[in-house]
GUVO-475590 format. One record per residue: residue in one letter; x, y, z of N, C-alpha, C in turn. Coordinates in steps of 0.001 Angstrom, whole numbers, plus 500000, padded with zeros to 6 digits. Layout:
<pts>
   residuo     n.c1     n.c2     n.c3    ca.c1    ca.c2    ca.c3     c.c1     c.c2     c.c3
         A        X        Y        Z        X        Y        Z        X        Y        Z
...
</pts>
This chain:
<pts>
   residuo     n.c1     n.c2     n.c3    ca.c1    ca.c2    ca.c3     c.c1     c.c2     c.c3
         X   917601   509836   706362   916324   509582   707004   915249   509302   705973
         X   914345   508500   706039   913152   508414   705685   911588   508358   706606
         X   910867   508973   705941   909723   508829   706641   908582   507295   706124
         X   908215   506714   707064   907742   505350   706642   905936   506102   706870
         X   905133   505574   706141   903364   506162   706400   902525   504898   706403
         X   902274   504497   707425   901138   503266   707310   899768   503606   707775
         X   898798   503146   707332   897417   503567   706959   896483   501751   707342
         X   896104   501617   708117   894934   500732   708245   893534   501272   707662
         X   892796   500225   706997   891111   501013   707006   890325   499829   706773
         X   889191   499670   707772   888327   499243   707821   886783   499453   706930
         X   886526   498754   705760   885864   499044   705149   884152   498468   705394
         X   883035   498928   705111   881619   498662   705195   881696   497219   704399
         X   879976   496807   704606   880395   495184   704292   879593   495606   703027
         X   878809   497090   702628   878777   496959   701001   878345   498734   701199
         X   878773   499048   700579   878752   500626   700215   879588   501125   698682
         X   878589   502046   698239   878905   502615   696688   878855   501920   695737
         X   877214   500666   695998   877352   499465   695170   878237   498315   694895
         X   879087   498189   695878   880212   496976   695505   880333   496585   697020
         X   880710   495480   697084   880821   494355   698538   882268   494596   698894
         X   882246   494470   700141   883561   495120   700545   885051   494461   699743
         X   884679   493175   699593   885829   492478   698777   885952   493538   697677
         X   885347   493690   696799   884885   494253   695539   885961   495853   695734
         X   885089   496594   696891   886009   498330   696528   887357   497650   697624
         X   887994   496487   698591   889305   496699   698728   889835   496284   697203
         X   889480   495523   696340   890485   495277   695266   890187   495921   694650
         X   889561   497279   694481   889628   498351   693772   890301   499315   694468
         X   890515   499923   695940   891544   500715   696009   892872   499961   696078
         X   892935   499052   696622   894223   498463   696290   894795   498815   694776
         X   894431   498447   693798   894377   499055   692618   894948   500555   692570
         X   893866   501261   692728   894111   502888   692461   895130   503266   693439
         X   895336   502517   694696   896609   503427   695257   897540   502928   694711
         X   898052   501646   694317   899304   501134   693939   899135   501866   692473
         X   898071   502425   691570   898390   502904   690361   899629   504587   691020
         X   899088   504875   692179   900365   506082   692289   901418   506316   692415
         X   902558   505318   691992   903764   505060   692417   903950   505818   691302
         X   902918   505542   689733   903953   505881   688584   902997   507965   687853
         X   902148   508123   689277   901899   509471   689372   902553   510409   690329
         X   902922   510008   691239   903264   511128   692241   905058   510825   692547
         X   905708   511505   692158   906584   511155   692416   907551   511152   693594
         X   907341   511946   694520   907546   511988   695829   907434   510694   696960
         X   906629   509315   695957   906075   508713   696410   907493   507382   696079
         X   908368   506913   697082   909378   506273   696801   908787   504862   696902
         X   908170   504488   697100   907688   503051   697554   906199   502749   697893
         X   905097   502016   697735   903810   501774   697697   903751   500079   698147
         X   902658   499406   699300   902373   498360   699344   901298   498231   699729
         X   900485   498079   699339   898610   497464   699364   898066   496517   699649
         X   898201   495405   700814   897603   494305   701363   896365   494675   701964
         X   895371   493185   701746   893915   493134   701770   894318   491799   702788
         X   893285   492202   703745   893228   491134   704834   893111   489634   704066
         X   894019   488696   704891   893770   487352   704590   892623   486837   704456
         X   891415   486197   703953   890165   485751   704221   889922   484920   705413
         X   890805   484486   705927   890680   483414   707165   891355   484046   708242
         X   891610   485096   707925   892045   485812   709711   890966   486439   709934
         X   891032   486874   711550   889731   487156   712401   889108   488119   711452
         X   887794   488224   711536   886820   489070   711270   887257   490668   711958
         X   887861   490759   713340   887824   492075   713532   888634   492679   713239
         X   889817   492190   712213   890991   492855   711497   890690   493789   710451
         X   891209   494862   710512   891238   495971   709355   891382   495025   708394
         X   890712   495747   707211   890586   495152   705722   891897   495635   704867
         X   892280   496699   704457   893516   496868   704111   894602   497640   705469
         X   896009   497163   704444   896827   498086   705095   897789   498532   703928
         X   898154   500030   704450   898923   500942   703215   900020   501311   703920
         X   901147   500493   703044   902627   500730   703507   903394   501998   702741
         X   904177   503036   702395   904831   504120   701290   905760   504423   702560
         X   906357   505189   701660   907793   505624   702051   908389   506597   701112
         X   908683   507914   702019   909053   509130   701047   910331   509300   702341
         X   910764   510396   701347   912389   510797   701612   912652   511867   702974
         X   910870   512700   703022   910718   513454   703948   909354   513649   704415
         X   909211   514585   705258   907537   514671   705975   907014   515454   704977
         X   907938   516847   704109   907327   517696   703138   907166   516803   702146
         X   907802   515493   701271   907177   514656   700225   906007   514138   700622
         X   905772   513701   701952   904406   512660   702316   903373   513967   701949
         X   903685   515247   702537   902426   516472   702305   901965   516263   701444
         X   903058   516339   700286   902840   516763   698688   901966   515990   698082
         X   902935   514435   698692   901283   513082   698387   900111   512934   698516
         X   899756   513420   699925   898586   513659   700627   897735   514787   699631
         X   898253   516135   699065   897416   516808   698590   897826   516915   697039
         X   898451   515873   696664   897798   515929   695391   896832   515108   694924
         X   896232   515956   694091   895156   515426   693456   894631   513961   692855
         X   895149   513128   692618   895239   511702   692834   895045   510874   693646
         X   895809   511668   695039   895677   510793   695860   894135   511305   696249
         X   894365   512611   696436   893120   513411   696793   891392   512334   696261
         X   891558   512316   695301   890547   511190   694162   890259   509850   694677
         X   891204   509069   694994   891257   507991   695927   891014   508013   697119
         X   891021   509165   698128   891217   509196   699758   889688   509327   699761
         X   888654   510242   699009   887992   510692   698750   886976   509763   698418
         X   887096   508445   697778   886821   507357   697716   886268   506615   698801
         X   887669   506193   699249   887854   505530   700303   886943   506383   701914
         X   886453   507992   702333   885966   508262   702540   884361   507784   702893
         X   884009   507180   701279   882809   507031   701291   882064   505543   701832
         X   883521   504526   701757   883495   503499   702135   883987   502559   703181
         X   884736   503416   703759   885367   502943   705291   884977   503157   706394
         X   884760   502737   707484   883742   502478   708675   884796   503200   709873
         X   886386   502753   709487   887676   502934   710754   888777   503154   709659
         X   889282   504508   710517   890625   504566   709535   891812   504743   710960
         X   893274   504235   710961   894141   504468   711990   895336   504846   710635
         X   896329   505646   711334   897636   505851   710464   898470   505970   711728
         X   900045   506101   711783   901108   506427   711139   901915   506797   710790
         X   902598   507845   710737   903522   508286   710327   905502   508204   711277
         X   906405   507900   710778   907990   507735   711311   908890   507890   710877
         X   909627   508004   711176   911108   508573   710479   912070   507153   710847
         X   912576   506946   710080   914225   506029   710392   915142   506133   709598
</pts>
């Protein structure tokens, strides 16, 4: 079994000084930097909305994949991710997730 975790988030059109283009290609960034911190973390994918699809589409989406529901925990509260979510907090308008087993 694996557990699959997908994450939509809708980001502000400028918050924490940067334009929304600006902080998605910065968390895109910092989450894909956690593949080679957390190790629980088997797989990472970070897409930023197309520029020419509708306006009312979530801005990113976050694909990972761990081995169990106790690895996704471990992800969730460590501190890294913690740093990034925390981030992303300050700049997202809509968040939806996620979580499955197959």
């Amino acid at each position: 079994f694996m557990i699959k975790h997908i994450v939509l988030f809708q980001l502000a059109e400028v918050a924490e000084g940067k334009t929304k283009k600006e902080n998605a290609q910065f968390i895109k960034t910092e989450l894909e930097k956690l593949i080679n911190v957390i190790p629980q973390l088997k797989k990472i994918e970070v897409g930023l909305n197309h520029p020419e699809s509708p306006q009312n589409n979530y801005d990113i989406a976050l694909y990972c994949e761990f081995n169990s529901l106790d690895d996704l925990n471990i992800y969730q509260e460590h501190p890294a991710h913690k740093e990034v979510s925390e981030y992303v907090g300050k700049i997202k308008t809509s968040r939806v997730a996620v979580d499955y087993e197959v």
